[in-house]
C-alpha positions as CSV (number, residue, x, y, z in Angstrom):
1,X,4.4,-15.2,8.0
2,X,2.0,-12.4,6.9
3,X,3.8,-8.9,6.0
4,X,2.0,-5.7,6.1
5,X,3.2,-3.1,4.6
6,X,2.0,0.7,4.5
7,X,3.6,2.7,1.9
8,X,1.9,6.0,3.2
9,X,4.1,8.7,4.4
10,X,1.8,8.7,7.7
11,X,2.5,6.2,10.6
12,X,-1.0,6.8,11.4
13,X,-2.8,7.5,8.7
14,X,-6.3,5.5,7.3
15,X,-3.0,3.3,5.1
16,X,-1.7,2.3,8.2
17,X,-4.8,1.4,9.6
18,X,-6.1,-0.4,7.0
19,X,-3.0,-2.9,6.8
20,X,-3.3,-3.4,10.3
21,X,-6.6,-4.5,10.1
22,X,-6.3,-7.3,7.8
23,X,-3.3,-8.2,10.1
24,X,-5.1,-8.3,13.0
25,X,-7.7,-11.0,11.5
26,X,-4.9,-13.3,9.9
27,X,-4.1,-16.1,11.5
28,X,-0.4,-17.0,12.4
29,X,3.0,-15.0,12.6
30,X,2.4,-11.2,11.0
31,X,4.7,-8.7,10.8
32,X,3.9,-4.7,9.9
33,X,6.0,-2.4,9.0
34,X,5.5,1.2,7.9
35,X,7.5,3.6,5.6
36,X,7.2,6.3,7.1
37,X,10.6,8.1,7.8
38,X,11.9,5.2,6.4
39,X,14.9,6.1,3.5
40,X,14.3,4.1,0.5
41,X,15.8,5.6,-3.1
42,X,14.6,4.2,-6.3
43,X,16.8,1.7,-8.6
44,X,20.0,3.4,-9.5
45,X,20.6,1.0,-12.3
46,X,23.9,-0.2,-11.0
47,X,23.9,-4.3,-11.7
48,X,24.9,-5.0,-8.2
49,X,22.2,-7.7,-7.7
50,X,22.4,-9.5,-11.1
51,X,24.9,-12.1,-9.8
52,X,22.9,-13.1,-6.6
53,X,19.6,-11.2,-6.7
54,X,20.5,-8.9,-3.6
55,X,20.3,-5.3,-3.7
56,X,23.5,-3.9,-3.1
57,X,22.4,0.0,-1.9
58,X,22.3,0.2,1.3
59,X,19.4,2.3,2.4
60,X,16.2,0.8,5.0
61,X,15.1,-1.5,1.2
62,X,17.6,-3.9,3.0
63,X,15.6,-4.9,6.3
64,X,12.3,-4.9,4.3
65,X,13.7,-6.8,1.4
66,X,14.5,-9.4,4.3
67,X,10.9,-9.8,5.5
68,X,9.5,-10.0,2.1
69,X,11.9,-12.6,1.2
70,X,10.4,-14.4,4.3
71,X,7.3,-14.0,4.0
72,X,4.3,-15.6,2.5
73,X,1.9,-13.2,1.9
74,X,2.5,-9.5,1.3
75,X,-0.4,-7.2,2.3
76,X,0.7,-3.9,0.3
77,X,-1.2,-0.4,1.5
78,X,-0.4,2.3,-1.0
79,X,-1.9,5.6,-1.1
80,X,-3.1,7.1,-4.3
81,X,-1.1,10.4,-5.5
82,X,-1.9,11.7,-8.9
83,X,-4.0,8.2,-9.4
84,X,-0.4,6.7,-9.3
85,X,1.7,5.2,-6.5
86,X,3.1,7.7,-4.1
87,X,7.0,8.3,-4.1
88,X,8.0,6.2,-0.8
89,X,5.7,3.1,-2.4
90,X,7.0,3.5,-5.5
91,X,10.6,3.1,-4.8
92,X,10.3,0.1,-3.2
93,X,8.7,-1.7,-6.0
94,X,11.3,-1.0,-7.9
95,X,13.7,-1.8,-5.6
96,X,12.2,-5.0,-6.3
97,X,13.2,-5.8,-9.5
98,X,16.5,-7.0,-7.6
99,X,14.4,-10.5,-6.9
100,X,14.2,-11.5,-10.8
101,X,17.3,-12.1,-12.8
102,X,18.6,-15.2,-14.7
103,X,15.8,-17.3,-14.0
104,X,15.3,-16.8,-10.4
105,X,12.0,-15.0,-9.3
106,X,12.7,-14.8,-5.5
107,X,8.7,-13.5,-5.2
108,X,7.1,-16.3,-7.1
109,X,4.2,-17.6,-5.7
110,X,4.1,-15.5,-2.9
111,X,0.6,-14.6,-2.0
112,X,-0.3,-10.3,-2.6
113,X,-2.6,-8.5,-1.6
114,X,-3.5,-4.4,-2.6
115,X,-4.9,-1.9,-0.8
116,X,-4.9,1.8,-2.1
117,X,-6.3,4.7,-0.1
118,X,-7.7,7.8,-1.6
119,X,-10.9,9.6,-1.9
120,X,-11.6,7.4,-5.6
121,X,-14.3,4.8,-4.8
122,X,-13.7,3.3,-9.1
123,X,-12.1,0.4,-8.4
124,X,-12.6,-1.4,-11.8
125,X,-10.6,1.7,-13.0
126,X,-8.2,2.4,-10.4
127,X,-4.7,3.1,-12.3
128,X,-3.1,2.3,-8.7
129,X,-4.4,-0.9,-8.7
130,X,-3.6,-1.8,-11.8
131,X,-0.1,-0.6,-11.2
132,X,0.9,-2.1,-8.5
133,X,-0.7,-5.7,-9.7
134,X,1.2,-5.3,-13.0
135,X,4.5,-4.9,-10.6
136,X,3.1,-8.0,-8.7
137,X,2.6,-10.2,-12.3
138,X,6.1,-9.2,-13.2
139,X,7.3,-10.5,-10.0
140,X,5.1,-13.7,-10.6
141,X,3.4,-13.2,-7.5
142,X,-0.2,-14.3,-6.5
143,X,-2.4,-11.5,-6.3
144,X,-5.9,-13.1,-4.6
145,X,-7.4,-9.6,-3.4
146,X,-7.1,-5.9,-4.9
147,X,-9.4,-2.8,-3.2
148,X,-9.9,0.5,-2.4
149,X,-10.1,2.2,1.0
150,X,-11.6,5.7,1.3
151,X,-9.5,8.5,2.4
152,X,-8.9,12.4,2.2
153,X,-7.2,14.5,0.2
154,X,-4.9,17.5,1.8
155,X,-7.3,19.7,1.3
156,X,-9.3,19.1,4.4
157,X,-6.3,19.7,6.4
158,X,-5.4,22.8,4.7
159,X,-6.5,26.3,5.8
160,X,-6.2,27.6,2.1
161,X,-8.6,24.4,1.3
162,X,-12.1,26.4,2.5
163,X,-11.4,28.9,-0.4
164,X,-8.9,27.2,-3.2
165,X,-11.6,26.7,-5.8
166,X,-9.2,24.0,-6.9
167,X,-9.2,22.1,-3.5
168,X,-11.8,19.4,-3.2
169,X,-13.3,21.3,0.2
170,X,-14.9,23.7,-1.9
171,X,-15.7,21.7,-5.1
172,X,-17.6,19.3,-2.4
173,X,-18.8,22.0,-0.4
174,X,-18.6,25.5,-2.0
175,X,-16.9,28.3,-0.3
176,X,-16.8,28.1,3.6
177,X,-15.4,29.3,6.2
178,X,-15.3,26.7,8.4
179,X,-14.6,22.4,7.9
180,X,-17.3,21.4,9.8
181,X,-16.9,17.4,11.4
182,X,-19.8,16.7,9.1
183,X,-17.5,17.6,5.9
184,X,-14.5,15.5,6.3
185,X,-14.6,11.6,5.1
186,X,-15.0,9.2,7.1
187,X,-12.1,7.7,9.3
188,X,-11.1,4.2,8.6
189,X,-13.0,2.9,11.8
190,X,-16.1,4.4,10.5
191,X,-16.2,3.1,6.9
192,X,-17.9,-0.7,7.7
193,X,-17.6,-1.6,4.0
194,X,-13.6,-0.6,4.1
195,X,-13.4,-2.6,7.3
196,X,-15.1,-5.5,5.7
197,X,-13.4,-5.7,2.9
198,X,-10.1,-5.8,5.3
199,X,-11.6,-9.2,6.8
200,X,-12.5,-10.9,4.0
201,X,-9.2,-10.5,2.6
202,X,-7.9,-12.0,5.8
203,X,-10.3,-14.8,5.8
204,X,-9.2,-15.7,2.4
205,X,-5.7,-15.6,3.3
206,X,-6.9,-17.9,6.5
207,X,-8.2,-20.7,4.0
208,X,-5.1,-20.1,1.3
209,X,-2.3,-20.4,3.5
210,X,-1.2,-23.5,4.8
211,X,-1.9,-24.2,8.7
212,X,1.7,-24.1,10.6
């Protein structure tokens, strides 16, 4: 089974969209699931897992860590906030770190795959990336494809954005007093190299994983 995950805060976001689409070209069982609404904390530090590597809190971590468990391939969408993580993604890779005690690394060999969103287009030097494959190597998982995916900042949705000379309207279009269509990025159905990029990491996936 193939697990998609979208970490954005969205349910129907360019995240979301993006996850599905590598979903939707893999062949075999997938599974998606979004975290949006979802209630996820980060590690409390509490030792409850270290005797059986289960996460004791009980929070909506529990029905995820299930699929992830079962899985064999995790497609991770994670937006970029501050060139970091966001909050929602980030607790629940740490969450994680309830697989890998005394030995046992209950994500090993698993394959990954990362997706961030955001309006960067550096992927060499994208810190979410890097981030998120470090939490991956620490898990001893598989990482066979990492990439960006163009989206928007908040900015374009904001009606202070056409005259914050912080926002990125303005620092990408001066003062105005209208977003035009022709302003805002482009959705994920009209970026063809973020949709290619999707397939190709599903094709690889196609030839990794073992025909059931």
């Amino acid at each position: 089974m193939i697990l998609g995950i979208s970490g954005s805060p969205r349910p129907h976001g360019i995240t979301a969209s993006a996850v599905k689409e590598v979903l939707a070209e893999c062949d075999g069982d997938t599974k998606y699931i979004s975290l949006a609404g979802k209630h996820i904390g980060g590690c409390i530090s509490c030792l409850g897992c270290i005797t059986d590597n289960r996460c004791i809190v009980n929070d909506d971590f529990q029905v995820i860590a299930k699929e992830m468990l079962r899985a064999d391939a995790i497609i991770f969408g994670i937006p970029n906030y501050y060139d970091v993580p966001n909050g929602l993604s980030h607790c629940l890779l740490e969450r994680c770190f309830c697989f890998r005690h005394r030995g046992a690394f209950l994500l090993q060999d698993k394959l990954a795959v990362v997706l961030s969103t955001g309006y960067s287009s550096d992927e060499k030097n994208s810190q979410v990336l890097k981030i998120v494959e470090h939490f991956m190597t620490m898990n001893k998982m598989n990482t066979v494809a990492k990439f960006l995916v163009g989206a928007y900042s908040q900015c374009y949705r904001c009606t202070y954005g056409r005259t914050c000379a912080d926002g990125n309207v303005v620092k990408n279009n001066g003062f105005v007093a209208e977003v035009t269509p022709d302003m805002l990025p482009p959705e994920f159905d009209k970026q063809p190299e973020s949709m290619s990029k999707c397939r190709s990491t599903a094709e690889l996936l196609n030839r990794i994983l073992p025909k059931k």
